[in-house]
VOBA-1610 file (N, C-alpha, C; in pm, whole numbers, padded with zeros to 5 digits, always signed):
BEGIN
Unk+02147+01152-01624Unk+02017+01176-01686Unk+01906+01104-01609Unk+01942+00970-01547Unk+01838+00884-01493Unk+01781+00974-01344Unk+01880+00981-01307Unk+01877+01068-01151Unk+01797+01231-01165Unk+01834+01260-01296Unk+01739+01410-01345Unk+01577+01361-01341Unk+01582+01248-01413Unk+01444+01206-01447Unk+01387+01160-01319Unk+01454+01083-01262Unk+01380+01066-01099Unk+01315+01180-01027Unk+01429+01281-00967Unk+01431+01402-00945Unk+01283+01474-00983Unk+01301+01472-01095Unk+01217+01563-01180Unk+01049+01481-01112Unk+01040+01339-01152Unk+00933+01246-01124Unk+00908+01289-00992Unk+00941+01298-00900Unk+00918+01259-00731Unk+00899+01467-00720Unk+00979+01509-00806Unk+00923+01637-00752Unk+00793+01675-00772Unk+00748+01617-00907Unk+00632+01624-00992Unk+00467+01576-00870Unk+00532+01498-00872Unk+00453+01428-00770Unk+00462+01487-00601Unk+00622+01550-00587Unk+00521+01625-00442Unk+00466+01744-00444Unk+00471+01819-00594Unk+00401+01948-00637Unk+00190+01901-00661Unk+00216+01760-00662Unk+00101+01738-00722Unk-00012+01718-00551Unk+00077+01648-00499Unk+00044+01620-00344Unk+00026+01782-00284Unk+00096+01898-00312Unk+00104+01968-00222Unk-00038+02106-00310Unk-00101+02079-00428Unk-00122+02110-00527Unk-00285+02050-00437Unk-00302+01951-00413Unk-00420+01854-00355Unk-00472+01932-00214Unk-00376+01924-00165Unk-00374+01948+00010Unk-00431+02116-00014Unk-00352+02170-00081Unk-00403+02319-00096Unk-00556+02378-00128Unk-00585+02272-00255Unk-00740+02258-00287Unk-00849+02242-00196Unk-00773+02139-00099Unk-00889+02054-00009Unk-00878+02158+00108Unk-00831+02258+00161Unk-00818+02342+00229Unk-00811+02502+00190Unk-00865+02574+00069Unk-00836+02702+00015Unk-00970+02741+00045Unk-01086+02653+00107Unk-01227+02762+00107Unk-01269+02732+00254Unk-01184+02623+00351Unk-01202+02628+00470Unk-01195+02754+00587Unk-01282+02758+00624Unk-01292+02805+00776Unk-01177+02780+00866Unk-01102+02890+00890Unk-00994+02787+00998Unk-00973+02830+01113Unk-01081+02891+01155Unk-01115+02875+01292Unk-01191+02767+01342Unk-01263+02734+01248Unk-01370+02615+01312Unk-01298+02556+01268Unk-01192+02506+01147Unk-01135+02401+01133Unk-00997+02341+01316Unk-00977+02497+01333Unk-00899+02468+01463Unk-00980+02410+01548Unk-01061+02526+01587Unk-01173+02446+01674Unk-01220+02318+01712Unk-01224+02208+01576Unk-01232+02107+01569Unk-01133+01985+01620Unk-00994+02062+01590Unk-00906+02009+01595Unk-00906+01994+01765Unk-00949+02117+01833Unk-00895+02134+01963Unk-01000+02041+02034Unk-01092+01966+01939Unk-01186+01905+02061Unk-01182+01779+02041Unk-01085+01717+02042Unk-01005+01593+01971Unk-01039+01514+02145Unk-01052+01365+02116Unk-01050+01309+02233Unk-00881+01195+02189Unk-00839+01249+02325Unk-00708+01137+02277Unk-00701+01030+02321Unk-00810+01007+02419Unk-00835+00867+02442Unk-00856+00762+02345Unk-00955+00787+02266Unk-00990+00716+02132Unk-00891+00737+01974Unk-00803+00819+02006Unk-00686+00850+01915Unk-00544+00712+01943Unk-00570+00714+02076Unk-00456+00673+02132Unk-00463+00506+02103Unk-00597+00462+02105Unk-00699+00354+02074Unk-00643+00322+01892Unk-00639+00378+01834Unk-00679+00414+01747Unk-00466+00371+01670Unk-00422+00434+01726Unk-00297+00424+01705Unk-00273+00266+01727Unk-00281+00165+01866Unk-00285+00092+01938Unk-00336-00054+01807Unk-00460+00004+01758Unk-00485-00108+01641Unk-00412-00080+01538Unk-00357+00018+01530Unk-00245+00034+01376Unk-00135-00054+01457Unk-00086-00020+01577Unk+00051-00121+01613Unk+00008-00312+01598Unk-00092-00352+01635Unk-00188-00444+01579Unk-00144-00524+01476Unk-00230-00435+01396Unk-00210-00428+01235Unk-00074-00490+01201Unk+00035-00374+01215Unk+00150-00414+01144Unk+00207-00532+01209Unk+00157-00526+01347Unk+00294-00693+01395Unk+00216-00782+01290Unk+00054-00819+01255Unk+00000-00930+01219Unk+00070-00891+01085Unk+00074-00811+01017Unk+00136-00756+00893Unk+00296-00844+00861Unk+00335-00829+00941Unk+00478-00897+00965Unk+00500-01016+00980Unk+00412-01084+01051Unk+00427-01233+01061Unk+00341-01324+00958Unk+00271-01241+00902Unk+00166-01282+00747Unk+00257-01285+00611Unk+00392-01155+00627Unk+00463-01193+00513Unk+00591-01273+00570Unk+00624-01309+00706Unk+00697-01421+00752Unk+00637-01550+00692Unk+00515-01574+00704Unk+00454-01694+00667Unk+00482-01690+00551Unk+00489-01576+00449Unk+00476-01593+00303Unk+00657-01631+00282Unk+00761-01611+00390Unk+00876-01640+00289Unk+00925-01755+00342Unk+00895-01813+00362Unk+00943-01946+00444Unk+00977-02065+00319Unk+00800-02086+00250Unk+00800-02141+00127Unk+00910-02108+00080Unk+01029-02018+00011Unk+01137-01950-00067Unk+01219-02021-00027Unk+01220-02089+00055Unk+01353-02153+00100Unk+01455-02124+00207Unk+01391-01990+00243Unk+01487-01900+00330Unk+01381-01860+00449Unk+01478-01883+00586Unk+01360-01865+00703Unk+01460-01706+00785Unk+01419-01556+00747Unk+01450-01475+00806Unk+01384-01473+00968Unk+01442-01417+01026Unk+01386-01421+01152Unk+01256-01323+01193Unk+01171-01325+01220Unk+01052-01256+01271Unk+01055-01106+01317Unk+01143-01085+01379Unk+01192-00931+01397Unk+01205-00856+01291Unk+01341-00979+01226Unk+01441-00879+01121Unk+01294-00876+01029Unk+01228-00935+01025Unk+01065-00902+00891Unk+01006-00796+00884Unk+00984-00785+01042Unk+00899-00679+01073Unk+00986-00578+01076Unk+01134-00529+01101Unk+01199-00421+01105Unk+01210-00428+00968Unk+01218-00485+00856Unk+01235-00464+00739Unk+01101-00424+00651Unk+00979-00452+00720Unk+00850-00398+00649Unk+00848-00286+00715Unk+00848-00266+00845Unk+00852-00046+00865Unk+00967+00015+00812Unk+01089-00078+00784Unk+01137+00080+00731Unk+01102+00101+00541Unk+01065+00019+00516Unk+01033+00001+00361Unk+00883+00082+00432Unk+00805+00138+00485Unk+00687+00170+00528Unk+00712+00301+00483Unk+00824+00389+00613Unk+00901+00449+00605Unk+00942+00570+00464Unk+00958+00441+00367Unk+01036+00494+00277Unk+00958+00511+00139Unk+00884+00428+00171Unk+00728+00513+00088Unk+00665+00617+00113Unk+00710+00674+00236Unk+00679+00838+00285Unk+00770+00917+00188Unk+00866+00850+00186Unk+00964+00960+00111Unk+00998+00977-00048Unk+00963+00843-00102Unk+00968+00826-00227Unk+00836+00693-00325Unk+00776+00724-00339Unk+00604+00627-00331Unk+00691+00516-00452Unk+00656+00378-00384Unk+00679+00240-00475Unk+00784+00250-00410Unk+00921+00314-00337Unk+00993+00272-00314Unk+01013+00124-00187Unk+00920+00138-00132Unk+00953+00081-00006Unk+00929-00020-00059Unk+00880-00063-00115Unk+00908-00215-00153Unk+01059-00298-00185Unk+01079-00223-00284Unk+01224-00251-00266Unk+01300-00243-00163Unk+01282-00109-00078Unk+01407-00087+00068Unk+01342-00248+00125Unk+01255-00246+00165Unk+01223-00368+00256Unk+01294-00479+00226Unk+01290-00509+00109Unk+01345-00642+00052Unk+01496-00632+00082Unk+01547-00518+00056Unk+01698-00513+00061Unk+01735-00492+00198Unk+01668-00453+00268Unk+01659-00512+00426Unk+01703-00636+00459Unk+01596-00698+00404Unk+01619-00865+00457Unk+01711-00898+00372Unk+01793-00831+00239Unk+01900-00905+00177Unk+02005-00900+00277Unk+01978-00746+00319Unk+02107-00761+00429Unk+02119-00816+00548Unk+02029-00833+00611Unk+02001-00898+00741Unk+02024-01063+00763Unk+01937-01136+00622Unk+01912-01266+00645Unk+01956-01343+00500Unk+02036-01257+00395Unk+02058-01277+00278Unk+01916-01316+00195Unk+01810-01312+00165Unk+01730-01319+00135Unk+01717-01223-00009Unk+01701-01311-00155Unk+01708-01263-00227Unk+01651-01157-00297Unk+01663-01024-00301Unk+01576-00914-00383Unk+01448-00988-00448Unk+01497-01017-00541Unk+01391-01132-00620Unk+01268-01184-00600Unk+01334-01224-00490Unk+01183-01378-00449Unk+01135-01280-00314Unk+01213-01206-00265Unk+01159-01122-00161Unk+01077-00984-00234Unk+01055-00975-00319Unk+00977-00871-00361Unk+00861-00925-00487Unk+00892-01100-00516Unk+00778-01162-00554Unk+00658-01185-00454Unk+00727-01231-00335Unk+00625-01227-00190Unk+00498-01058-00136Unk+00633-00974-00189Unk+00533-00831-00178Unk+00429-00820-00291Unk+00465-00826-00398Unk+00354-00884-00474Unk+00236-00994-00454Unk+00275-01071-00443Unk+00163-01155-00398Unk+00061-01071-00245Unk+00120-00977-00138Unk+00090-00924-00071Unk+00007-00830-00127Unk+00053-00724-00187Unk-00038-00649-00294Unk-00152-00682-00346Unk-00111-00798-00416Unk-00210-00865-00484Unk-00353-00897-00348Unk-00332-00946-00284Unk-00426-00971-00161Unk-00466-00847-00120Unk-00425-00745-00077Unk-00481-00659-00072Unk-00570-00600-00138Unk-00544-00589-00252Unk-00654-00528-00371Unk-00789-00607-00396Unk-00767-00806-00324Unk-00838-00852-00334Unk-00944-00808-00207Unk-00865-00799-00067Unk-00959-00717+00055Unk-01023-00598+00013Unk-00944-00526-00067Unk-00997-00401-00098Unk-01150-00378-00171Unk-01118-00470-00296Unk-01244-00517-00403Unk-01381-00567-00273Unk-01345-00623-00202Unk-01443-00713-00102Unk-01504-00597-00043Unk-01416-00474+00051Unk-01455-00372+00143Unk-01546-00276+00040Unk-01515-00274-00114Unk-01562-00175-00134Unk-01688-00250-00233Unk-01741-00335-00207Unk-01822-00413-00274Unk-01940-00417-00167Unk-01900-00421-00031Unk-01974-00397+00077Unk-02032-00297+00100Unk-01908-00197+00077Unk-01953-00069+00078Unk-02111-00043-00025Unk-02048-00029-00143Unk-02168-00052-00274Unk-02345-00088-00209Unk-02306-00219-00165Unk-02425-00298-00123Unk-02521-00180+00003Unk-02443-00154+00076Unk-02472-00118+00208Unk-02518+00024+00165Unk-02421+00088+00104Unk-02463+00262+00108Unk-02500+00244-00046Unk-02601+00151-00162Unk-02626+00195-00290Unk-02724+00321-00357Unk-02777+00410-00245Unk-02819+00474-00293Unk-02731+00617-00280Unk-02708+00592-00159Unk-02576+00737-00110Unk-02478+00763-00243Unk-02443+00603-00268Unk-02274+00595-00419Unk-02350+00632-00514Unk-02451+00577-00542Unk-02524+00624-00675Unk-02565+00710-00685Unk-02616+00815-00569Unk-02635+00993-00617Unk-02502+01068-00666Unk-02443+01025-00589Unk-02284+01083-00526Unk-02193+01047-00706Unk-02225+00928-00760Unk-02148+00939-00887Unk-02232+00984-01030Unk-02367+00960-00980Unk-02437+01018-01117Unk-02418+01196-01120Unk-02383+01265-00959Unk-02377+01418-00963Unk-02240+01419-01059Unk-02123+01330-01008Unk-01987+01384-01031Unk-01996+01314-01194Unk-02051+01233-01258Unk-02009+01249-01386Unk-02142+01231-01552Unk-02268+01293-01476Unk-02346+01340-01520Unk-02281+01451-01626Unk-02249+01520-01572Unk-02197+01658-01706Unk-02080+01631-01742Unk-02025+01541-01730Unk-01879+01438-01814Unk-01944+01339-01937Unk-02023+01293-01897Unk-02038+01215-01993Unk-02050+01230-02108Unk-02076+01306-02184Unk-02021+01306-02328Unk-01911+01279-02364Unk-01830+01416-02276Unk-01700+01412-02334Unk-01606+01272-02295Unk-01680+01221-02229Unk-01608+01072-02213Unk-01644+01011-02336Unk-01768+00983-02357Unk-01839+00924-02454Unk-01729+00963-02612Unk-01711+01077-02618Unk-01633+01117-02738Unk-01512+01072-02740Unk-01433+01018-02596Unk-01313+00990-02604Unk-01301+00802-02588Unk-01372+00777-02628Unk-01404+00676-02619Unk-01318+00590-02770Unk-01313+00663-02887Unk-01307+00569-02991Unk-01118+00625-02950Unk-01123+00734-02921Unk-00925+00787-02918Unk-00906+00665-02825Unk-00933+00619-02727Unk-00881+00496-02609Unk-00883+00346-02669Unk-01029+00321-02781Unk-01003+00201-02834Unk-00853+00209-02927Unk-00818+00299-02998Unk-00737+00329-03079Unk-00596+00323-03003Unk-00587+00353-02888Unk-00484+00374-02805Unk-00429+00226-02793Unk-00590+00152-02714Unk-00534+00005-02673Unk-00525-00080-02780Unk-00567-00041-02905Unk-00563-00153-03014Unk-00384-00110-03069Unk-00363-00041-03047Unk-00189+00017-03083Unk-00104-00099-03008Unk-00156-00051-02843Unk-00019-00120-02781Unk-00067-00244-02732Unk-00137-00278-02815Unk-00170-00477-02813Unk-00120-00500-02943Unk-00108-00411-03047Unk-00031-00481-03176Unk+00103-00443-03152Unk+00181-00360-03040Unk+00326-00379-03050Unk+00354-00414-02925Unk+00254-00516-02842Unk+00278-00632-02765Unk+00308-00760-02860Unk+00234-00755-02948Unk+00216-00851-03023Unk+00339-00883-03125Unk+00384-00765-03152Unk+00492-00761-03236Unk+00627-00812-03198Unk+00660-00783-03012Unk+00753-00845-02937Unk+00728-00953-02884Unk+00635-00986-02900Unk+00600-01151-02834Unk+00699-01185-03014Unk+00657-01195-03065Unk+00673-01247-03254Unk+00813-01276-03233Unk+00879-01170-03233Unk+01021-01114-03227Unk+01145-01196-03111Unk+01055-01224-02961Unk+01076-01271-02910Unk+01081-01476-02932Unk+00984-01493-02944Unk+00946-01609-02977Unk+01059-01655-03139Unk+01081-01587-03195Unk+01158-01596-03318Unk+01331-01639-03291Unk+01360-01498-03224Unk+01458-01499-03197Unk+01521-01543-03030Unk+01443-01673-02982Unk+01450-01707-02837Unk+01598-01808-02876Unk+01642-01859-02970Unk+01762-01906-02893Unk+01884-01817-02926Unk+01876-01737-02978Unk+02007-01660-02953Unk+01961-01534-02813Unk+01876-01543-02811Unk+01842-01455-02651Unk+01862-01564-02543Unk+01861-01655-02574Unk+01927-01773-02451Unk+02078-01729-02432Unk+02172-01692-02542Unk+02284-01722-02549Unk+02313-01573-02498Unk+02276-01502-02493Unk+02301-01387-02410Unk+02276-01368-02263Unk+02401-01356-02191Unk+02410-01345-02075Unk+02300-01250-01958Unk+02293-01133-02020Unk+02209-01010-01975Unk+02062-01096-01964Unk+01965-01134-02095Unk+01871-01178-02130Unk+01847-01315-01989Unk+01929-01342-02024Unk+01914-01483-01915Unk+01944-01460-01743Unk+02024-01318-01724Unk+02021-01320-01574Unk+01856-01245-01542Unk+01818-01177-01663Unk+01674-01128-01636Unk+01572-01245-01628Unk+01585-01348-01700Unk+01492-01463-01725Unk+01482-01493-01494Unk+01636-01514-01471Unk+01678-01591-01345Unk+01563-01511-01256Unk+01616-01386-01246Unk+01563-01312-01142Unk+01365-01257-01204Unk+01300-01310-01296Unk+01198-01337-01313Unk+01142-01436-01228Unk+01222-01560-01291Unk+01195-01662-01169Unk+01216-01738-01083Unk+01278-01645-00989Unk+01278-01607-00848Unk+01167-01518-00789Unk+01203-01420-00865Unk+01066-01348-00842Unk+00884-01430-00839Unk+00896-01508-00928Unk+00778-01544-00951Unk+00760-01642-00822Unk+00898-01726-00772Unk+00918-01840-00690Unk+00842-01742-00539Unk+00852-01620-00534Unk+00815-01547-00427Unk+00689-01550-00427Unk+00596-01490-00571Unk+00456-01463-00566Unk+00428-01564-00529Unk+00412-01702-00569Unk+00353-01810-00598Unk+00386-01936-00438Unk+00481-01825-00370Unk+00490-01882-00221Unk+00340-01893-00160Unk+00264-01847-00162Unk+00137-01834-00082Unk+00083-01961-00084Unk+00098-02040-00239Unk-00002-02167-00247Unk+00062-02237-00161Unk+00220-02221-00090Unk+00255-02337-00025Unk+00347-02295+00078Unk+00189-02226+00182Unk+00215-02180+00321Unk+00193-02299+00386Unk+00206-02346+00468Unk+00153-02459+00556Unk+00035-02433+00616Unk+00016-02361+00688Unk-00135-02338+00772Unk-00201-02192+00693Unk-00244-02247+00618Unk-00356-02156+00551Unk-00477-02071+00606Unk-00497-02156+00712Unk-00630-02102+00770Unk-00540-01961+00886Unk-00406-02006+00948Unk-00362-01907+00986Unk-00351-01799+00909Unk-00272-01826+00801Unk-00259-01703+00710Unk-00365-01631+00650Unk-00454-01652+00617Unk-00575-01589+00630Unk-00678-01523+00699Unk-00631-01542+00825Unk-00663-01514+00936Unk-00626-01398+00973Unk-00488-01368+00968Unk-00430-01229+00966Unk-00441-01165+00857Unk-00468-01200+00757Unk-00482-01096+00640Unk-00661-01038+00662Unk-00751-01138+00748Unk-00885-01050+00777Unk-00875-00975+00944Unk-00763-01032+01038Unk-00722-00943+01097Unk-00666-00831+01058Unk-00562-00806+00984Unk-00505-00716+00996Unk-00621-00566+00920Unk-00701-00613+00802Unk-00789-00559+00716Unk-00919-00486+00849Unk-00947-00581+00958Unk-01023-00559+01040Unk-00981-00455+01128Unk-00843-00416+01152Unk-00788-00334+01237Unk-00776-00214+01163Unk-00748-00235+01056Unk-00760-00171+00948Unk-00921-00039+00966Unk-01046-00116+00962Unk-01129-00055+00956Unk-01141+00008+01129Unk-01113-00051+01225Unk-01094+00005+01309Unk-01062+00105+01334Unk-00920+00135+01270Unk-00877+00296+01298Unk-00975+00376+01276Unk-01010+00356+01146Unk-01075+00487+01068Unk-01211+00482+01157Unk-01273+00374+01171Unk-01398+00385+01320Unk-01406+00454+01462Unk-01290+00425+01502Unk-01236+00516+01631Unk-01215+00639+01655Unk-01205+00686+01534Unk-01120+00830+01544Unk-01227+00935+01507Unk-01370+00827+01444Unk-01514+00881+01450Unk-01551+00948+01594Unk-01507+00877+01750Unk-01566+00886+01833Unk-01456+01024+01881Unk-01318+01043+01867Unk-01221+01129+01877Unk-01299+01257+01902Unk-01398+01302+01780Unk-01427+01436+01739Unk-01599+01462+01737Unk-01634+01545+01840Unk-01773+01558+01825Unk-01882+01560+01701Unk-01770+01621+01623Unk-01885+01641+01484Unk-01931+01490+01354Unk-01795+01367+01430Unk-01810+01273+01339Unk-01837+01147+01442Unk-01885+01190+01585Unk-01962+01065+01694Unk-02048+00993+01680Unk-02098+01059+01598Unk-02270+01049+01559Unk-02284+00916+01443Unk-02162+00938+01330Unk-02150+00840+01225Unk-02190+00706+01248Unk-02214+00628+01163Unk-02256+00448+01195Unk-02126+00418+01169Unk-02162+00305+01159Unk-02031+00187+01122Unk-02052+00214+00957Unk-02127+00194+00948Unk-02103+00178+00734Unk-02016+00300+00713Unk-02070+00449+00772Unk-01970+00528+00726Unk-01824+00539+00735Unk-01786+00423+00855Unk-01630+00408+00882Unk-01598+00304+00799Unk-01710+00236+00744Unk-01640+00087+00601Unk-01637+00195+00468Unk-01687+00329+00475Unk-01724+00415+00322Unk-01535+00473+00337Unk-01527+00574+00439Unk-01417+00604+00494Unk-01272+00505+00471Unk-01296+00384+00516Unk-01136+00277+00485Unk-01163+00272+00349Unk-01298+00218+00298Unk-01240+00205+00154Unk-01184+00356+00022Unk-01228+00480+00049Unk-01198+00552-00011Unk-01052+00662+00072Unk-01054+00600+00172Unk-00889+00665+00228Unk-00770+00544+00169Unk-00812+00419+00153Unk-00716+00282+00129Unk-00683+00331-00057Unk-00805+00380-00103Unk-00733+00434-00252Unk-00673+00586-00235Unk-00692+00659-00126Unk-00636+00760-00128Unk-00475+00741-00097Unk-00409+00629+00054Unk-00328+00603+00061Unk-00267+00520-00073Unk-00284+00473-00175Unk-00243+00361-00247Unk-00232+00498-00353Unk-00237+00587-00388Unk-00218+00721-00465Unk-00089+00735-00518Unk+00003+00746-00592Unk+00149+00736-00623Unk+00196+00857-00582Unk+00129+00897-00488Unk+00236+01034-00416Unk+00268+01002-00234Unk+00350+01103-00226Unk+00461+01080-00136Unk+00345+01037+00013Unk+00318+00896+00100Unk+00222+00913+00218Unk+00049+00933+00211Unk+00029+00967+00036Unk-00105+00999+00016Unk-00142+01109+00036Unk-00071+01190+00062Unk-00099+01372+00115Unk-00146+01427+00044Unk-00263+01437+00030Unk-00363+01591-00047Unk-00452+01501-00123Unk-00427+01388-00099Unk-00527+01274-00234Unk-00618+01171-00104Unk-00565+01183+00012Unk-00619+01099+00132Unk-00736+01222+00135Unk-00727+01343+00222Unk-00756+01429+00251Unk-00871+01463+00193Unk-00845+01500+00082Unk-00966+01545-00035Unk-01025+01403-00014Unk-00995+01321-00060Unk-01087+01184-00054Unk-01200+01168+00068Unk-01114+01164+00179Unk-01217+01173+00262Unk-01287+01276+00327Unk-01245+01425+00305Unk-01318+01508+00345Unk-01437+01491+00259Unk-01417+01426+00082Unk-01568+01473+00026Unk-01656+01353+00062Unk-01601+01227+00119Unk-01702+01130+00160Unk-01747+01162+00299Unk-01688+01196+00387Unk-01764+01234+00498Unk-01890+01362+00453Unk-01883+01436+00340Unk-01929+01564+00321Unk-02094+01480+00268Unk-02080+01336+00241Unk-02207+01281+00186Unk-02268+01216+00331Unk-02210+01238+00429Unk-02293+01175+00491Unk-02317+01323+00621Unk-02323+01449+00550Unk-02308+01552+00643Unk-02260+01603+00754Unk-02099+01608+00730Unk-02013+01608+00809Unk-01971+01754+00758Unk-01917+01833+00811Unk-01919+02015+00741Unk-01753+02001+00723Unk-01716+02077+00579Unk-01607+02062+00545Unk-01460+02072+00643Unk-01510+02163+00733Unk-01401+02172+00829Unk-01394+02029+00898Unk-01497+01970+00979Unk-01509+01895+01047Unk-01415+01738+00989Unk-01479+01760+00860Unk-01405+01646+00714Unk-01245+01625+00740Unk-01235+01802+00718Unk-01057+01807+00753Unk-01009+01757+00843Unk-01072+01799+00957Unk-01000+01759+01067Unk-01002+01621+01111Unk-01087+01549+01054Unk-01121+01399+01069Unk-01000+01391+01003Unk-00985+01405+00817Unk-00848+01336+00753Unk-00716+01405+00797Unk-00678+01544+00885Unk-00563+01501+00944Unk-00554+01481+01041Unk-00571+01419+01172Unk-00607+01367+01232Unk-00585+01256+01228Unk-00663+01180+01131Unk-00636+00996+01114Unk-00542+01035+01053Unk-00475+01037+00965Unk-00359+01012+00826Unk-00211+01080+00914Unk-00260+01209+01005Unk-00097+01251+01072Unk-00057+01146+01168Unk-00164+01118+01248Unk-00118+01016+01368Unk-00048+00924+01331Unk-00112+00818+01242Unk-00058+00704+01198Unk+00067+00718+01100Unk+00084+00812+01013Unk+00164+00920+00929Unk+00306+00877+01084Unk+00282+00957+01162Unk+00379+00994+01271Unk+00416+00827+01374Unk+00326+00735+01355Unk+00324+00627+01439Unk+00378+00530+01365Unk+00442+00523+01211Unk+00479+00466+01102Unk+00636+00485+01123Unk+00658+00650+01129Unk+00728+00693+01132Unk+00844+00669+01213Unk+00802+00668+01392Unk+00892+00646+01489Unk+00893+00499+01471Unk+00820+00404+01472Unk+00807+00231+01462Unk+00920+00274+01319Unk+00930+00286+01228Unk+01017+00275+01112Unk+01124+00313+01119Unk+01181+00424+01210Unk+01287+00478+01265Unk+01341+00372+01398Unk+01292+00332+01460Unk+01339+00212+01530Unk+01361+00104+01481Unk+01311+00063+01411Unk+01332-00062+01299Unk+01505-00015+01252Unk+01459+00132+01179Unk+01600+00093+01105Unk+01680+00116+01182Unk+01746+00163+01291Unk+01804+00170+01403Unk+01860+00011+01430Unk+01742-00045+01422Unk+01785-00202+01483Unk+01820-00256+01374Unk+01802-00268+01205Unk+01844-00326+01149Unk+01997-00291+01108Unk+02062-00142+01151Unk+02185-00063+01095Unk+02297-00118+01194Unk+02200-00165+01336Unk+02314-00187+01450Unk+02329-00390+01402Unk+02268-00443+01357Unk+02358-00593+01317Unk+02451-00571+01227Unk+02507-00665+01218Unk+02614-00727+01085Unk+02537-00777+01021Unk+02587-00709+00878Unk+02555-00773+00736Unk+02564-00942+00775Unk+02449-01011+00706Unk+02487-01106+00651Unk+02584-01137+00520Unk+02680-01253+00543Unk+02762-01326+00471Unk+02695-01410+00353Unk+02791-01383+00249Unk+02748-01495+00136Unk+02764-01640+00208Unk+02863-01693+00240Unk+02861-01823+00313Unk+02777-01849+00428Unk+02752-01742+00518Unk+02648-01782+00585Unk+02485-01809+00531Unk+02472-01757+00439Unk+02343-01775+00377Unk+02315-01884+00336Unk+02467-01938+00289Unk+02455-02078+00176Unk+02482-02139+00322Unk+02508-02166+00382Unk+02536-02246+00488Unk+02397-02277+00560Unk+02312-02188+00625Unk+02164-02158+00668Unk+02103-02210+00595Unk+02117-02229+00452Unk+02007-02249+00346Unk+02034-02401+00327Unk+02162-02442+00344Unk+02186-02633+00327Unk+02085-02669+00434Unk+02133-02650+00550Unk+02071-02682+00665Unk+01910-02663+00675Unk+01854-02562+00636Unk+01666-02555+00572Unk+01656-02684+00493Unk+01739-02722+00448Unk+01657-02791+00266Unk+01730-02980+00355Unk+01834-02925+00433Unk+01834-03081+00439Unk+01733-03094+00598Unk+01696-03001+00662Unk+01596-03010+00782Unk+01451-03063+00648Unk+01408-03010+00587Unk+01264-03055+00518Unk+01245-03175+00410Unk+01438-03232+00403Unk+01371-03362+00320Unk+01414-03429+00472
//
């Protein structure tokens, strides 16, 4: 039944992706959309790819820094082959790669599920905080462009929002009183939920997990680690800047429109469907369309950026797992053995 329901979920979602892509392309021109395509500079593509490879090494050695704190020092490779193929595998199934990654490094460096996917969290978490920053800039920089652009799109919504307004208080006042009801329940009945085995291996692997998030406060060089998280964010805006100069019709753009561009392609990629396909696309064809870029031209800008890197994810993630399939599993005793030797190297 669980495997139906998956099934069913991930199909749902690539009907919904393929449902997007169709929309954002059913009134295009596709001759000029070819056209566009064919006047691609691959010099600045190739550029363009070059800061995504960038990106991910600093990507890799930013969540190296983050697992060290855990107690466990995986090796720098096996990190980075274990964040592309978890990259990888969010192409194929969205939220998954978090997990593959982690179970990467379980196998590679014994490194616990747990505390290795508390660390991706805390990663997440930073991101959304770069994100909030890019698109706060954005705001500042383009406030009159966002503010036509959202008073058009929900000007003739607003009522019916307005009306649904008391159904949502009603919604959240529900499931805060049967939060409330299991906190009660919980709190009541906490020592015979001690005495249950199940209850308490969930408590363990909570915190472990948490031992992962909460690695960040106790990186050693901070100013490094921060450093790559505004590198990597910086390369980040790069791509989507470069690939401006790729195509005649989007040369012309400033820089703000390539900070409008990362921040509304970064929620298009972060979309719970398979790579962001049809939710990237539409996203940024209608923001380039505000700064008069012609719908074809839009397209070919979002596939373009999203296939390359799409395809440059892909082979880097396929080599990764290549290299992580050709070691030997790590050993339970070797782990515990590696891990004496960490803890008696730091007292």
């Amino acid at each position: 039944m669980r495997k139906l329901l998956s099934f069913l979920k991930y199909s749902l979602l690539l009907g919904l992706s393929a449902f997007l892509m169709w929309y954002a392309l059913k009134e295009l021109d596709f001759e000029k959309l070819w056209a566009e395509l064919q006047s691609i500079s691959y010099g600045w593509l190739l550029l363009s790819l070059l800061l995504g490879v960038a990106a991910y090494l600093s990507r890799a050695y930013r969540w190296y820094m983050q697992i060290k704190p855990t107690g466990y020092s995986p090796s720098l490779r096996n990190t980075y082959n274990a964040m592309m193929v978890g990259y990888v595998a969010n192409l194929v199934l969205p939220r998954m790669g978090e997990v593959v990654r982690c179970s990467m490094l379980r196998r590679t460096d014994g490194l616990p599920v747990n505390k290795g996917f508390g660390t991706v969290i805390a990663e997440r978490l930073i991101d959304m905080v770069m994100l909030a920053i890019f698109l706060g800039l954005t705001f500042l920089l383009e406030l009159e462009r966002v503010r036509n652009f959202l008073l058009g799109l929900f000007t003739d919504k607003y009522d019916s929002m307005e009306q649904s307004l008391g159904s949502l208080y009603l919604v959240g006042g529900i499931v805060m009183a049967v939060g409330l009801v299991f906190l009660a329940l919980g709190l009541l009945y906490l020592k015979k939920l001690q005495q249950n085995a199940f209850f308490m291996k969930a408590v363990g692997f909570v915190k472990g997990m948490l031992q992962g998030v909460f690695s960040i406060s106790k990186i050693d060089n901070q100013f490094v680690f921060w450093g790559h998280t505004i590198f990597v964010w910086g390369m980040y805006y790069g791509m989507s800047l470069v690939v401006f100069y790729a195509m005649p019709a989007t040369s012309g753009l400033s820089p703000v429109a390539g900070l409008s561009v990362l921040v509304v392609g970064s929620l298009g990629m972060a979309a719970p469907v398979q790579g962001g396909v049809g939710v990237y696309h539409l996203l940024v064809q209608t923001t380039l369309l505000l700064y008069g870029v012609p719908k074809e031209a839009g397209m070919a800008y979002a596939l373009v950026a999203h296939t390359s890197q799409t395809l440059l994810v892909v082979v880097m993630g396929v080599i990764s797992f290549m290299s992580i399939m050709l070691q030997r599993p790590v050993a339970a005793g070797e782990v515990a053995e590696a891990n004496a030797h960490i803890h008696e190297y730091e007292r």
